[in-house]
KOLGU-688002 format. One record per residue (C-alpha): residue in three letters; x, y, z. Coordinates in Angstrom, 3 decimals, m for minus. Example, Ala and Ser with C-alpha at 12.3 -4.5 7.8 and 13.67 -1.06 7.14 Angstrom:
BEGIN
{type ALA	xx 12.300	yy m4.500	zz 7.800}
{type SER	xx 13.670	yy m1.060	zz 7.140}
//
This chain:
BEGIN
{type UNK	xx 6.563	yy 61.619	zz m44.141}
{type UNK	xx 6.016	yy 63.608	zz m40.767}
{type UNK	xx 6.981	yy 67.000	zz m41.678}
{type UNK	xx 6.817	yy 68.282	zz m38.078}
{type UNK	xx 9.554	yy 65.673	zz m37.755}
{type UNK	xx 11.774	yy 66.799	zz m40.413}
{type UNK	xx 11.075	yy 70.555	zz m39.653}
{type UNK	xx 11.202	yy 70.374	zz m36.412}
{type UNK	xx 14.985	yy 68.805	zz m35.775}
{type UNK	xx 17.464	yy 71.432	zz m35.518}
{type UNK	xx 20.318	yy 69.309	zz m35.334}
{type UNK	xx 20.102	yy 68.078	zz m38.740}
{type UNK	xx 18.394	yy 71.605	zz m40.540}
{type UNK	xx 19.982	yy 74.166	zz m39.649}
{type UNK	xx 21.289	yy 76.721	zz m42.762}
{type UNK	xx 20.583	yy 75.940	zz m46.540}
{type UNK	xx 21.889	yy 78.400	zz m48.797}
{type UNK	xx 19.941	yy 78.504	zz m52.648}
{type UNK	xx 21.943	yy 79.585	zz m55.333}
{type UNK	xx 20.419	yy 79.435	zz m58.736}
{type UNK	xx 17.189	yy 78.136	zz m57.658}
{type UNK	xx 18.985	yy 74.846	zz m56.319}
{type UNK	xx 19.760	yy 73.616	zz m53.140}
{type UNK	xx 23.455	yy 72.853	zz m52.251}
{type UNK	xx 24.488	yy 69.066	zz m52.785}
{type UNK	xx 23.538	yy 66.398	zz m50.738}
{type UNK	xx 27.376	yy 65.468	zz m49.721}
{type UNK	xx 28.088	yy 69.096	zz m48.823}
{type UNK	xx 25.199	yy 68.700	zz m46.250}
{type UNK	xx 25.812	yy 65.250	zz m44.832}
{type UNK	xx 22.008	yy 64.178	zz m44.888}
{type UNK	xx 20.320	yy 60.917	zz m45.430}
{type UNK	xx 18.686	yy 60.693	zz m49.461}
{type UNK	xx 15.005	yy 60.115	zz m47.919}
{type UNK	xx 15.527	yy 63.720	zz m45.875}
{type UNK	xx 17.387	yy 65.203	zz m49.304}
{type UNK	xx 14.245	yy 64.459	zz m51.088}
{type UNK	xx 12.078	yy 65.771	zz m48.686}
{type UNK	xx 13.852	yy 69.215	zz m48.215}
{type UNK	xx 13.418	yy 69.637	zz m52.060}
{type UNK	xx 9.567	yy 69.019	zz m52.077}
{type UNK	xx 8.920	yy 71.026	zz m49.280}
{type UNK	xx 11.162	yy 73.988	zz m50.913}
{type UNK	xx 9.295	yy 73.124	zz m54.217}
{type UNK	xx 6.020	yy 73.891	zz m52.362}
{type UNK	xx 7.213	yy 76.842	zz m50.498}
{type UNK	xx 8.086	yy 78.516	zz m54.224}
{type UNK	xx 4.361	yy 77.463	zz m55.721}
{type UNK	xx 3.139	yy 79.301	zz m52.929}
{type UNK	xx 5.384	yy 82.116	zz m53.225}
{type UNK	xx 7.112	yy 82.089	zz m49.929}
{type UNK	xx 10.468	yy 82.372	zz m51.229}
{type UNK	xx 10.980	yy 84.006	zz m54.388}
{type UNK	xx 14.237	yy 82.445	zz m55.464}
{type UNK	xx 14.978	yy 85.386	zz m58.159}
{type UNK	xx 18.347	yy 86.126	zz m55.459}
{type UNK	xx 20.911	yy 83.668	zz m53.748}
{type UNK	xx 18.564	yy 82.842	zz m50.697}
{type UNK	xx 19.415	yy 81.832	zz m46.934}
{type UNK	xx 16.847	yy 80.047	zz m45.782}
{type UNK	xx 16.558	yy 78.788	zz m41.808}
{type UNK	xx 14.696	yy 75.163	zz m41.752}
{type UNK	xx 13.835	yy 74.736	zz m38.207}
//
């Protein structure tokens, strides 16, 4: 996967909110399953490298 391409498109990413260290569900966002998956790895990623903590309810912007 491009993730310039997902990251990039503003139309479809535009607010996530975290609670509990999970993101919201896929049919309250109205996203395809391939981009579902890929938001989750790249949030994964962002928490190894300690980006986002994740200890609080989060907003994140996904641009």
């Amino acid at each position: 996967m491009n993730s310039l391409l997902y990251t990039q498109n503003k139309n479809i990413y535009k607010y996530y909110l975290f609670k509990n260290n999970n993101l919201k569900k896929k049919s309250l966002i109205n996203i395809k399953n391939n981009k579902y998956k890929f938001i989750k790895k790249l949030i994964k990623y962002y928490r190894i490298l300690g980006i986002y903590s994740f200890k609080n309810d989060t907003l994140i912007n996904i641009k």
